[in-house]
C-alpha positions in Angstrom: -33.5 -9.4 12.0 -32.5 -6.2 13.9 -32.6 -7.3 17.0 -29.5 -10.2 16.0 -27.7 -7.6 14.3 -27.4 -5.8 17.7 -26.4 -8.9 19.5 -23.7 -9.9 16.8 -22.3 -6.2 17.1 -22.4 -6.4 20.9 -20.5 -9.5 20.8 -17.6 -8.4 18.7 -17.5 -5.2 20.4 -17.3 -7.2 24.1 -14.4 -9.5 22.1 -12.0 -6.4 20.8 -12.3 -5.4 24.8 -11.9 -8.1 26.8 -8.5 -8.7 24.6 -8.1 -5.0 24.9 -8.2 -5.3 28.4 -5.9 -8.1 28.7 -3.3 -7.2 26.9 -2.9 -3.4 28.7 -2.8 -5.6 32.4 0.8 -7.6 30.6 1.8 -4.1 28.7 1.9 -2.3 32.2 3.6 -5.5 33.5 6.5 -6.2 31.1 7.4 -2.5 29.8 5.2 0.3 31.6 3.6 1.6 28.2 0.4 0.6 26.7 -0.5 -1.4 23.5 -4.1 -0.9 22.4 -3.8 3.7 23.3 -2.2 6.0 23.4 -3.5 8.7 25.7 -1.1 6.6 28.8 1.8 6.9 26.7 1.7 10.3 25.2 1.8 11.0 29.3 4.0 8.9 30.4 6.3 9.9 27.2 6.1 13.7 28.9 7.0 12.5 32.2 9.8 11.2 31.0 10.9 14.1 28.8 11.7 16.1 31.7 13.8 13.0 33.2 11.0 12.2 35.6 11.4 8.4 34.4 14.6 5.7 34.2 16.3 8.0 31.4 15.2 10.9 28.6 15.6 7.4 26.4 12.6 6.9 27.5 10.6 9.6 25.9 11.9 8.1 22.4 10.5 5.0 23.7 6.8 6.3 24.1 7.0 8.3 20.7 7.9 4.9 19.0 5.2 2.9 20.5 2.8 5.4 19.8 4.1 5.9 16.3 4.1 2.0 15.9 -0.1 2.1 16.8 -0.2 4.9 14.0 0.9 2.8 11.5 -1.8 0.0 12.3 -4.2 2.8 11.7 -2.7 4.1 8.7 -2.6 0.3 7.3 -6.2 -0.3 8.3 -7.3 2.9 6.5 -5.3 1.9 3.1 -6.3 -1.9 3.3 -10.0 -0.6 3.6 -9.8 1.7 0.6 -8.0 -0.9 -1.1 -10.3 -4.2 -0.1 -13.9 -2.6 1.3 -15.3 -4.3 3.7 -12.5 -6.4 4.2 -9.9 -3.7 5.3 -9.4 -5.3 9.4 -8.5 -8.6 8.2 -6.4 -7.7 5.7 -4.5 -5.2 7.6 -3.5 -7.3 11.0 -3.0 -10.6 9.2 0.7 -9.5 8.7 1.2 -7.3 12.0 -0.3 -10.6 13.9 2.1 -12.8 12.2 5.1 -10.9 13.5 3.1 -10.9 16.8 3.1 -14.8 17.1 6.9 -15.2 15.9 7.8 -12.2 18.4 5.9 -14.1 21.6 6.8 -17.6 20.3 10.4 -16.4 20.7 9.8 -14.8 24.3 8.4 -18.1 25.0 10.2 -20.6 24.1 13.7 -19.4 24.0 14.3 -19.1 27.8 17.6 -17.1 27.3 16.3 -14.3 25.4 17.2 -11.7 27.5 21.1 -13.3 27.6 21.5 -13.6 23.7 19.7 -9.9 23.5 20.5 -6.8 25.1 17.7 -5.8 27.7 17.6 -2.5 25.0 16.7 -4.8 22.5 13.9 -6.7 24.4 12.9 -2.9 25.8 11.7 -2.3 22.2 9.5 -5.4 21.2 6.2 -3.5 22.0 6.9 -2.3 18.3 5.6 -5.6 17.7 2.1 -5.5 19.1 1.3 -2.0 18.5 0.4 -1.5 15.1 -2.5 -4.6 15.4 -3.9 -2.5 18.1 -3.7 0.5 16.0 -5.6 -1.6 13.3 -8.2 -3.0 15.7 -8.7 1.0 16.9 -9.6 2.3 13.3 -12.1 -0.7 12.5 -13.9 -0.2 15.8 -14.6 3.6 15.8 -14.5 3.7 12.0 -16.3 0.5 10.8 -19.4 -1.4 11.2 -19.0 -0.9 15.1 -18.8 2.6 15.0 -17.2 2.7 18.6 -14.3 2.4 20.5 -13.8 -1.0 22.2 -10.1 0.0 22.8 -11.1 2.9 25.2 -14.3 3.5 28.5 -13.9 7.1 28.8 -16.2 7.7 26.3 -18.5 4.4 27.6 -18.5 5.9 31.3 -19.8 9.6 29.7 -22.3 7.4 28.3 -23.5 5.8 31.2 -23.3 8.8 33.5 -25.7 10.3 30.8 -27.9 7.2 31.2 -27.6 7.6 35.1 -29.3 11.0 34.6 -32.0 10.4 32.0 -33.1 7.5 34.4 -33.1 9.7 37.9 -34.7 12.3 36.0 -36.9 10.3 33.7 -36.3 11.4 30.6 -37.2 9.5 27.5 -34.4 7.4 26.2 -34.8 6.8 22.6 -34.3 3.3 21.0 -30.9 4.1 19.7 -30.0 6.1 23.0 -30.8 2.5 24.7 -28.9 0.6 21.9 -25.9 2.9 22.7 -25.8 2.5 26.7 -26.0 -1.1 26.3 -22.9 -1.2 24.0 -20.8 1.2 26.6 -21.8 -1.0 29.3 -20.6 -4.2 27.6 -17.6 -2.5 26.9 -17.2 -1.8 30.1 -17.5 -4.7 31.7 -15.8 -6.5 28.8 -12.7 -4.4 29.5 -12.6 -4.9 33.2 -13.4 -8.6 32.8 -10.3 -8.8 30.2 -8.2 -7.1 32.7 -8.7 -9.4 36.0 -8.1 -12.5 33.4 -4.8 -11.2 32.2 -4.0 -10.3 36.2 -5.1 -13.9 37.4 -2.9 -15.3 34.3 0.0 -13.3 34.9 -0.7 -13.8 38.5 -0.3 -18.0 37.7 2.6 -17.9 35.8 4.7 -15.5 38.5 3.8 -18.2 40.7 4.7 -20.9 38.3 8.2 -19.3 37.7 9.3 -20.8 34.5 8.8 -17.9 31.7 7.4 -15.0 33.8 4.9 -13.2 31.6 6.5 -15.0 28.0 3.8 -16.5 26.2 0.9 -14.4 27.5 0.0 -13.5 24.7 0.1 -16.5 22.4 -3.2 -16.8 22.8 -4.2 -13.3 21.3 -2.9 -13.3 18.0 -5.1 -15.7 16.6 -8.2 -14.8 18.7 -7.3 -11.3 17.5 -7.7 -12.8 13.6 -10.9 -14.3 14.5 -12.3 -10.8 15.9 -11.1 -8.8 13.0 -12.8 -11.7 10.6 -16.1 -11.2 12.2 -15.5 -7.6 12.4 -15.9 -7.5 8.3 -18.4 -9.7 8.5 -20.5 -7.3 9.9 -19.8 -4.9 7.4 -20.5 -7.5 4.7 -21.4 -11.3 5.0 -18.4 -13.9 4.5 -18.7 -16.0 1.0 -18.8 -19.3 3.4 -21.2 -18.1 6.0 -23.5 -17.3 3.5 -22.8 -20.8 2.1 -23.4 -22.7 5.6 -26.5 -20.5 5.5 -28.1 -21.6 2.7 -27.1 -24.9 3.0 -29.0 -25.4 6.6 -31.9 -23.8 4.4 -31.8 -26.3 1.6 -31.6 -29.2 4.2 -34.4 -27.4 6.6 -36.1 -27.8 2.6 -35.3 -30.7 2.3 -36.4 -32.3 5.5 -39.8 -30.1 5.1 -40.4 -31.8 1.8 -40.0 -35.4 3.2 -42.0 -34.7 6.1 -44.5 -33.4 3.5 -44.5 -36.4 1.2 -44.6 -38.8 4.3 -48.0 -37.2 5.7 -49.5 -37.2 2.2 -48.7 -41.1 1.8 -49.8 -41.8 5.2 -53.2 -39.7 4.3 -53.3 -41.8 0.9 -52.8 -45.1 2.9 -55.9 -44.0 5.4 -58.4 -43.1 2.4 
């Protein structure tokens, strides 16, 4: 039905956010740049270039990162040309493999930052970009057809809403379908963010690895999202399985129920 297709596009949508949101809050807190845009660090990047930052370094820094989210886009692009439908999942599955070794290391290796030179852990956003790069060209180019990584464009949308409503213009079904996806990106942003604050938050207060291992979690949540993201664009082989299996038991059961009531009515006459 149309009506779950709008609901299962919603959900993913709110999923690529709220992790979009999360991950920005420990970006900004272990190395001042962004992961999942790169509006914040083409900026920053120009701040810097004028020695308005720690060092000139650091406008190499910003270029790299946002270079790094370029070639999850380039990689989701190719792996959709290459395997349609399928091109999300098959473009981050590598990128979030080095994602879970890179934050497995942070983690559990509590002198990282003695056996490595502070330089060297400077540049492990290298790492993360380019899933974010692929989760940006599947939203606004696939099924989703929207940003989830981004609200500026979300807010423009709601202001127009704001408008049409105080002035009482007609919305439209798709104009309604639209607002309701910028507000759950919204929210789903902001709700990411105050979770990765209050986890942060814990593990200063904890002590023990500071913000290492934040992002464990992520990885394979991100492999989930990406998953249902091409399911969207074309059913999975064992969904569709599961499916018709619940249909051939729902049968089945029918059937029974069937041959039971005819019995009975056979016993009665």
């Amino acid at each position: 039905p149309e009506k779950w297709t709008e609901v299962k596009h919603r959900l993913v949508a709110c999923m690529f956010s709220f992790i979009c949101g999360y991950v920005d809050v420990v970006f900004v807190t272990r190395w001042k740049c962004f992961a999942t845009m790169t509006t914040g660090n083409v900026v920053f990047s120009g701040r810097a270039w004028i020695g308005q930052d720690i060092s000139n370094n650091m406008a190499k820094y910003y270029f790299a990162v946002i270079f790094a989210f370029s070639v999850g886009v380039v990689s989701y692009c190719y792996a959709e040309h290459r395997w349609p439908d399928r091109g999300a999942s098959m473009a981050a599955a590598p990128f979030l493999a080095i994602w879970l070794v890179m934050e497995a290391v942070l983690f559990y290796d509590s002198t990282i930052h003695d056996i490595f030179p502070m330089e060297l852990y400077h540049w492990t956003p290298l790492a993360f970009a380019p899933a974010f790069g692929v989760l940006s060209g599947a939203s606004a180019g696939g099924r989703l057809a929207t940003p989830t990584n981004l609200v500026t464009g979300h807010l423009v949308t709601i202001s127009n809403a704001v408008v049409k409503a105080c002035t009482k213009q007609n919305w439209g079904h798709s104009f309604k379908i639209k607002t309701v996806m910028s507000f759950s990106v919204l929210a789903s942003t902001f709700a990411g963010a105050l979770t990765g604050a209050g986890v942060l938050k814990c593990m200063f207060d904890d002590g023990t690895h500071g913000t290492d291992g934040a992002l464990l979690p992520i990885g394979p949540l991100l492999m989930i999202c990406f998953w249902l993201n091409d399911h969207l664009a074309k059913p999975r082989s064992l969904l569709k399985k599961m499916k018709k299996l619940r249909k051939q038991l729902n049968g089945s059961g029918e059937a029974r129920d069937s041959a039971t009531s005819a019995h009975a009515h056979g016993m009665g006459l």
